[in-house]
C-alpha positions as CSV (number, residue, x, y, z in Angstrom):
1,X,92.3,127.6,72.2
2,X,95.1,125.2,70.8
3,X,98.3,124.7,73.4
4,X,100.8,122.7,73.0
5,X,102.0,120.8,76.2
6,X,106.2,121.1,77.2
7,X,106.7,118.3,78.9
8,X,109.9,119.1,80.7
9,X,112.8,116.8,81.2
10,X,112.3,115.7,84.6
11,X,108.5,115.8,84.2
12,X,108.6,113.2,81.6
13,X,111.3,111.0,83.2
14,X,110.3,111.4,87.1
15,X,106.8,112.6,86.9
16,X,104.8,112.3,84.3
17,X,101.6,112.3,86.5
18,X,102.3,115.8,86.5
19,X,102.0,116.5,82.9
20,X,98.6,114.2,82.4
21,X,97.2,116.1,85.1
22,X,98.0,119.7,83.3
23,X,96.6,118.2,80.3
24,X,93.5,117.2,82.1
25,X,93.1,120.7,83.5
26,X,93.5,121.8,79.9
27,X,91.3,119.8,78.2
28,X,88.9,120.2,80.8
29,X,88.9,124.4,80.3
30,X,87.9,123.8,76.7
31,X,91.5,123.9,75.2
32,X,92.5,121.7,72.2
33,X,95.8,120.3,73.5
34,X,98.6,118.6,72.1
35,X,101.7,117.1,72.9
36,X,104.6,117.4,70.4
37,X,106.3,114.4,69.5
38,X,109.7,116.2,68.7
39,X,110.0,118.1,71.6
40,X,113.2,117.9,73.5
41,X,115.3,120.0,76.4
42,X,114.6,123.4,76.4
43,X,118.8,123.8,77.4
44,X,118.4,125.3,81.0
45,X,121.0,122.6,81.9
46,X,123.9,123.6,79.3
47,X,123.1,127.1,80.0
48,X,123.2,126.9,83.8
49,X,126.8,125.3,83.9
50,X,128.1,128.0,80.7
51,X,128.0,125.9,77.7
52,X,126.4,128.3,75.5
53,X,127.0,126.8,72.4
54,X,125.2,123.6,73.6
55,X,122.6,125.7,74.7
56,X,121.8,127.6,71.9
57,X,121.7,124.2,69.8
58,X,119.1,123.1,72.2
59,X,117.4,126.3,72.4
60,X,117.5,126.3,68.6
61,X,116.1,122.8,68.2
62,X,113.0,124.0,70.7
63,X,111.6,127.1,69.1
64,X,111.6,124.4,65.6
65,X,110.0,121.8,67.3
66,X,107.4,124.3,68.9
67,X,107.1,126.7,66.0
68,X,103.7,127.3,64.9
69,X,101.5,126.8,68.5
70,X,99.4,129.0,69.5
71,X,100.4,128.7,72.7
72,X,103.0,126.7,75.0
73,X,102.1,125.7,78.0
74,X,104.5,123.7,80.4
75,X,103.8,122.7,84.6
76,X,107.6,124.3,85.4
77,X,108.6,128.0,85.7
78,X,112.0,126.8,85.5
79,X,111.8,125.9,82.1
80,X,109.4,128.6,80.8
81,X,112.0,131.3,82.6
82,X,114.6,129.8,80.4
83,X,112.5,130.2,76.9
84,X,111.3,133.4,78.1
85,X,114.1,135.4,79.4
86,X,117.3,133.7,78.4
87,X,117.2,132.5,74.9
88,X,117.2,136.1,73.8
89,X,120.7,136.2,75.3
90,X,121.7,133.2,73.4
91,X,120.9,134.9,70.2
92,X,117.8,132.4,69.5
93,X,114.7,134.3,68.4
94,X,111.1,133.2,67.7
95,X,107.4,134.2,67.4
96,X,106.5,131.5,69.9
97,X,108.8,132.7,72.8
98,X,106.7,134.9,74.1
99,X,103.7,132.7,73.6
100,X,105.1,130.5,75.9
101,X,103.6,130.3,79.7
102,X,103.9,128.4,82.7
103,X,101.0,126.5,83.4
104,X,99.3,129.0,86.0
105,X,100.4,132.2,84.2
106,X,98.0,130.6,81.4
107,X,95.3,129.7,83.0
108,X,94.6,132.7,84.9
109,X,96.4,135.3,82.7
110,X,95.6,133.8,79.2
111,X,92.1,131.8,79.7
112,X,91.1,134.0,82.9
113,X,90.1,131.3,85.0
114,X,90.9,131.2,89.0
115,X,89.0,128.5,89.9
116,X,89.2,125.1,88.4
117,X,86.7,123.1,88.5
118,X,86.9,120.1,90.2
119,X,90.1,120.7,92.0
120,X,90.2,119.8,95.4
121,X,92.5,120.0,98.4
122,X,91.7,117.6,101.2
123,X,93.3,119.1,104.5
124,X,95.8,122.4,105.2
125,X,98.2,123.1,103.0
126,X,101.4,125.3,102.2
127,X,103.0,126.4,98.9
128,X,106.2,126.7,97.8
129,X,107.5,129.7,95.6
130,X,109.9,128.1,93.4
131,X,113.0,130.3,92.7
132,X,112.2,130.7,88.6
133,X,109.0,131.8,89.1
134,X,109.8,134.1,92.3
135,X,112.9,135.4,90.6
136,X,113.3,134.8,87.1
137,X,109.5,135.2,85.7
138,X,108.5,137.3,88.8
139,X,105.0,135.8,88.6
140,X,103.9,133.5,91.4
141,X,100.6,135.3,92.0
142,X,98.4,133.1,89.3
143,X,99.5,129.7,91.3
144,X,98.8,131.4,94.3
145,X,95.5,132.8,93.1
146,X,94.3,129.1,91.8
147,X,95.4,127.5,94.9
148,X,93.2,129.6,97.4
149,X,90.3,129.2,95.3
150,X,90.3,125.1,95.0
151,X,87.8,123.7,97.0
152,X,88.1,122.8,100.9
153,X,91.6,125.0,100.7
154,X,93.0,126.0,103.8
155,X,96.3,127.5,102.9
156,X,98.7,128.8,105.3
157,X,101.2,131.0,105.5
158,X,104.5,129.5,106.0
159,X,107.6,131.2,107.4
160,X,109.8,129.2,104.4
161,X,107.6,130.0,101.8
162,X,110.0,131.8,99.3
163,X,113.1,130.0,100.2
164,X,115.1,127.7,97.6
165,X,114.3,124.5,98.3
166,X,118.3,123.4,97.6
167,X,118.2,121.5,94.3
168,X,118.9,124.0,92.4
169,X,119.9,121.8,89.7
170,X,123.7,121.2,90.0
171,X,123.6,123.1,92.9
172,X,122.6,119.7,94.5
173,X,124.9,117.7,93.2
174,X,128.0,120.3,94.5
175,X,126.6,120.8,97.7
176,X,124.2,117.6,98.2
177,X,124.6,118.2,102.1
178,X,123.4,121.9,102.5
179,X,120.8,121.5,99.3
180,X,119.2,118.4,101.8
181,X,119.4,120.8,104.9
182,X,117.7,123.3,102.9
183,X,114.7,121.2,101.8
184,X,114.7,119.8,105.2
185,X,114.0,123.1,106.9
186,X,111.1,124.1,104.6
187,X,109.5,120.8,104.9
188,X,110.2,121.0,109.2
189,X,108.6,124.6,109.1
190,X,105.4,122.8,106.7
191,X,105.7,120.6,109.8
192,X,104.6,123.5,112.2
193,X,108.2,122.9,114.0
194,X,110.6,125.8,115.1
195,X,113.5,126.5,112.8
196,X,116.9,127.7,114.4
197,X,117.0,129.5,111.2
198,X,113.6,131.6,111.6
199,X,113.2,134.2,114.6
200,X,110.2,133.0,117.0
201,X,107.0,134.7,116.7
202,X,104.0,134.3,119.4
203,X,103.2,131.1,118.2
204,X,104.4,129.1,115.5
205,X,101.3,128.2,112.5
206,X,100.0,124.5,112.8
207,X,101.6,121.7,110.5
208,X,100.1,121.2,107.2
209,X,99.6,118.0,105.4
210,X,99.9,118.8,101.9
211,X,103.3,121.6,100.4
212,X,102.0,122.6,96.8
213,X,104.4,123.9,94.5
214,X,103.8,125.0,90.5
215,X,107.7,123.3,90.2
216,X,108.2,119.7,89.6
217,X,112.3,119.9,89.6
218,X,111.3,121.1,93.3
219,X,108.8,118.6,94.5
220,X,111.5,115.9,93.5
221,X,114.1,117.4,96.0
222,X,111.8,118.0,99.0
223,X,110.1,114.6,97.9
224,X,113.2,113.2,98.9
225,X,114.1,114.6,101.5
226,X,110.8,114.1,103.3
227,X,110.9,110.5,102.7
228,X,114.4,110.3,104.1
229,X,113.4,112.6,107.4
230,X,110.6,110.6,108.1
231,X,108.4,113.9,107.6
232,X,104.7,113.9,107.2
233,X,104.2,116.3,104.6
234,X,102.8,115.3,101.4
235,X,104.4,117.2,98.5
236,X,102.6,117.4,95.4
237,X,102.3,119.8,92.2
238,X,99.5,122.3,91.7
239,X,98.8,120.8,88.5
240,X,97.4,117.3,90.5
241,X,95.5,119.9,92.8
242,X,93.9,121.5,89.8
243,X,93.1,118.3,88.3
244,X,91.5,116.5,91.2
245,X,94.1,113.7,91.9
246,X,94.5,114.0,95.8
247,X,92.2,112.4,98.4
């Protein structure tokens, strides 16, 4: 099967691990996988603060640069929500719109795989439901499905698990103090600490060592934050679990 890899904005600037290891996974399921050259914003930015025009230039400039794939495959709900469901309201149509997928949609909706080989996940973990995919896609069960089938998982449930993490994209940059005190109680309840936020059950579920998220925009914030708290909780991106990176 031929995909064609969206690399994402912040992927390719802050994380480009992240998109090697999708590619990786790809290639590694049989696909024939590409990365266009061209490719550029998909216009989730303009769009978010209400410059439509802007948007719909960007949007425009996407669907040319991707026109043609069989299908487009990018490690960020975010961005896929904003192909998927909002560049009909900009007025930008194209065939490839709705071939496009987030990276877990595809491999268990498209290819039917929920078990990668070779992914591993050394120690307990959480996940993260990013807001795009929870809200905007409504689709978190493939990333979910992959992630309790990787080898030596022990995922837990976490009280925090569908909460925004606070970026939010300029939400962060507005409200920088209560988009850090948001990260910083999901990454406190990974922790296995009390939240004055959460009511108290019996007992609260141990720490975990690694918070897995399908969102890179969202590992960056609670990266952050974590490093700043002094919080032992790895945060990585289910793409790096598929592909075998963590030890």
């Amino acid at each position: 099967m031929r995909v064609a890899l969206f690399v994402p904005c912040f992927v390719g600037i802050a994380a480009p691990r992240v998109a090697a290891a999708a590619r990786r996974v790809l290639e590694r399921l049989g696909c024939d996988v590409t990365v266009p050259p061209g490719q550029t914003c998909c216009g989730q930015p303009a769009f978010s603060v209400g410059a439509r025009a802007e948007a719909r230039d960007v949007a425009a400039r996407w669907t040319e640069v991707f026109a043609g794939a069989e299908w487009v495959v990018a490690p960020s709900g975010s961005c896929v929500g904003m192909v998927r469901k909002h560049y009909e309201t900009l007025g930008v149509r194209a065939d490839v719109v709705p071939r496009t997928r987030e990276l877990a949609e595809f491999l268990v909706e498209v290819l039917g795989v929920t078990r990668v080989p070779g992914a591993k996940l050394p120690g307990p973990a959480g996940f993260h439901g990013a807001c795009h995919l929870l809200r905007d896609l409504r689709n978190a069960g493939p990333a979910r499905t992959l992630l309790r089938n990787v080898e030596g998982a022990e995922l837990r449930d976490l009280d925090t698990e569908e909460w925004c993490c606070g970026f939010g994209g300029l939400f962060s940059v507005a409200h920088p103090e209560l988009s850090c005190r948001m990260a910083e109680w999901k990454l406190r309840d990974a922790a296995g600490e009390e939240l004055p936020v959460v009511p108290p059950g019996p007992a609260r579920p141990p720490a975990v060592r690694w918070l897995v998220s399908p969102e890179a925009s969202c590992l960056l914030q609670l990266q952050g934050v974590a490093g700043r708290a002094g919080l032992p909780v790895r945060v990585v991106h289910l793409a790096e679990v598929l592909a075998g990176d963590l030890s």
